[in-house]
Structure formats: structure tokens, C-alpha cells
NUDO-483952 format. One line per 4 residues: their letters; for each residue x, y, z of C-alpha. Coordinates in pm, 1 decimal, m for minus. Layout:
% NUDO-483952
a> X/Y/Z  ...
***
This chain:
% NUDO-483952
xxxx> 0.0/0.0/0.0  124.6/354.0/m65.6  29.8/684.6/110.4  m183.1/749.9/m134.6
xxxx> m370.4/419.8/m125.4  m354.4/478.1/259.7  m516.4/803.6/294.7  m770.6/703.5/14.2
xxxx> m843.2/352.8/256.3  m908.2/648.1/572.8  m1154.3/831.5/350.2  m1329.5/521.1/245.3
xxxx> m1344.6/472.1/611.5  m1500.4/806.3/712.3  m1726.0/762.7/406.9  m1845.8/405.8/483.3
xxxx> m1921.9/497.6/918.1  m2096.2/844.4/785.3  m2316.0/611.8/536.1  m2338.3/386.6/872.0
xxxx> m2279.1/120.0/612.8  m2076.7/m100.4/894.6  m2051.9/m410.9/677.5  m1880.6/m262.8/373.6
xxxx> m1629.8/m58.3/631.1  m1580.7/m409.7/848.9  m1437.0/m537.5/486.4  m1129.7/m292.6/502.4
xxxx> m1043.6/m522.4/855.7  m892.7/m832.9/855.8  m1060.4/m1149.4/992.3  m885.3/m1163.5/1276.3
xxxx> m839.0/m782.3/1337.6  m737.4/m666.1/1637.8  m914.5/m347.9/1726.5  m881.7/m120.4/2060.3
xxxx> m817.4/108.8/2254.9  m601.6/3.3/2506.6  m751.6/173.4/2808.9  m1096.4/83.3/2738.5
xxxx> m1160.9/m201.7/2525.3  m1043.1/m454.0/2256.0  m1205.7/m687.2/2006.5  m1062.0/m929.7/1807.7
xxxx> m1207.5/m1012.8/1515.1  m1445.4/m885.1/1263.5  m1716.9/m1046.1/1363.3  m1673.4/m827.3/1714.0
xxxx> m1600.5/m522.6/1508.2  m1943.9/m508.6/1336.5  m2089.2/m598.1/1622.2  m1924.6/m285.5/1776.6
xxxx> m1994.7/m67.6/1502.7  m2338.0/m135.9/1482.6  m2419.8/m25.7/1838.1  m2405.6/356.3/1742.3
xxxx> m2724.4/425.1/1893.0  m2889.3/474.7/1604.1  m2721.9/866.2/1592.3  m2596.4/997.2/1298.3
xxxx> m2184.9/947.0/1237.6  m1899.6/1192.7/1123.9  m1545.5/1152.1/1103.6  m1315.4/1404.2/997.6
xxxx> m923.2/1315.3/942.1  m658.7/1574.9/1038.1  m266.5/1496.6/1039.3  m206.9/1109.4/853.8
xxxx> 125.1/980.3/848.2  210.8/624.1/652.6  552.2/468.8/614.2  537.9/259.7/294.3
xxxx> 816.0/19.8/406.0  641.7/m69.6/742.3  310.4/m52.3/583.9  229.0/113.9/952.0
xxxx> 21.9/464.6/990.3  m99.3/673.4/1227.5  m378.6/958.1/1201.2  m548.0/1251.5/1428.1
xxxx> m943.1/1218.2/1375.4  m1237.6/1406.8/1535.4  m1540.2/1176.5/1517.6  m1876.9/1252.0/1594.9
xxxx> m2172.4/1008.6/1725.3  m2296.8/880.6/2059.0  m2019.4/1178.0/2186.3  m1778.0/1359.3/1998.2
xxxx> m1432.1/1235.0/2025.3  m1096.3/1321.7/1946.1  m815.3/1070.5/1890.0  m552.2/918.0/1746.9
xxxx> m526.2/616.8/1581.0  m199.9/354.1/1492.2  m262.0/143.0/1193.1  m86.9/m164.3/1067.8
xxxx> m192.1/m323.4/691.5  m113.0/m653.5/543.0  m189.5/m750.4/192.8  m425.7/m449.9/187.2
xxxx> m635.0/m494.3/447.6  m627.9/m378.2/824.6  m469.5/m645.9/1101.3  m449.6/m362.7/1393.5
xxxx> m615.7/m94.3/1525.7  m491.0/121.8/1790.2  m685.2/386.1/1901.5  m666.7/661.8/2164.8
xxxx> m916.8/908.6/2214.5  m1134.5/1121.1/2422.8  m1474.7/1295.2/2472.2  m1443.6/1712.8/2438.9
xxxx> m1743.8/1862.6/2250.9  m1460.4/2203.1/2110.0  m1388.8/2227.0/1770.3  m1032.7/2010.5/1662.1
xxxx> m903.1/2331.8/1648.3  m998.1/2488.1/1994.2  m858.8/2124.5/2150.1  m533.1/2027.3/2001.6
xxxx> m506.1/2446.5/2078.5  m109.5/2553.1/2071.9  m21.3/2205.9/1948.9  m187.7/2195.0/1628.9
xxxx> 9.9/2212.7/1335.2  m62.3/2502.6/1104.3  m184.1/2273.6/825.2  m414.7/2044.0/1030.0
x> m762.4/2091.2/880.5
***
């Protein structure tokens, strides 16, 4: 995968959770995905992963990508997100790929209803969108 294939895989992503289409964004995951956050939960497996997508509460869902980072070589990336749905959340996120498709997840995020711009404050980087 290439940075460009990676950062078109994020905004198929944020397309496919906005549509609330779970299935078809559960397909970019491996099998046997692993999927967390360390501090407050982890699933293995896609099966687990739908399961956990599909409990949105029924609310509408947003993501919005800021700084992405992938190292070709690795095949290992890491973005900043803001995602909206049963709370607003902003995070970070470590990914690892294999043959195209997404074996870890490794998220870290937390509940703030300010603007990405107002909460990453002095530390955001002059291009973050």
C-alpha cells in the first residue's frame, strides 16, 4: 500500500461509518483484526467489530481526518481524527496493513465537545484541517 492508497483507505473509512454502512467498512479489517483502545476495550475479530460498530445508537456518524502519516516500508500509519456520534471524540489512531487490508487498530481518544481546532489548541500544526 502507498500513502496514497492509505489516505484514500481512511476516507473510504469516514465515508463508509458516515453512510453507517458497517458491513462494507468491516471489509477494510482483517478477519482476525485486532481493534482497541487500550484503556478501554479490545475486540478481536471482525465479527466483534461489526458488532461494535453497529451499536451507534442509532445517531448519525462523522469523522473528519486531520494529520495522517504512513511509512510505505512498514506498511504502519498513524492519524489525528475528530469523530462525531454517541459523543464527539478526538483521537488518534496507529494502523498496521497486510496484503491491503487492516490487522491492527490502535486507538486513543477522548470525549471534548470544542472544535479540533480549539482542543489540540497551541499544538496543532498550522496545516491540520
Amino acid at each position: 500500500m502507498t500513502d496514497a492508497d492509505f489516505r484514500a483507505l481512511l476516507l473510504q473509512l469516514a465515508d463508509g461509518w458516515r453512510r453507517r454502512d458497517y458491513a462494507a467498512v468491516a471489509q477494510h479489517f482483517s478477519a482476525d483484526v485486532r481493534y482497541g483502545d487500550p484503556m478501554r476495550y479490545a475486540l478481536h475479530g471482525r465479527e466483534q467489530l461489526l458488532a461494535f460498530f453497529n451499536s451507534d445508537d442509532g445517531l448519525a456518524q462523522h469523522l473528519s481526518w486531520h494529520t495522517i502519516i504512513f511509512d510505505e516500508q512498514r506498511q504502519q500509519g498513524a492519524a489525528e481524527y475528530t469523530y462525531r456520534g454517541t459523543h464527539q471524540y478526538h483521537g488518534s489512531v496507529l494502523v498496521r496493513i497486510d496484503g491491503g487490508m487492516i490487522t491492527h487498530w490502535r486507538e486513543y481518544q477522548h470525549i471534548d465537545p470544542r472544535s479540533w481546532h480549539d482542543f489540540a489548541g497551541a499544538t496543532r500544526f498550522p496545516d491540520d484541517r
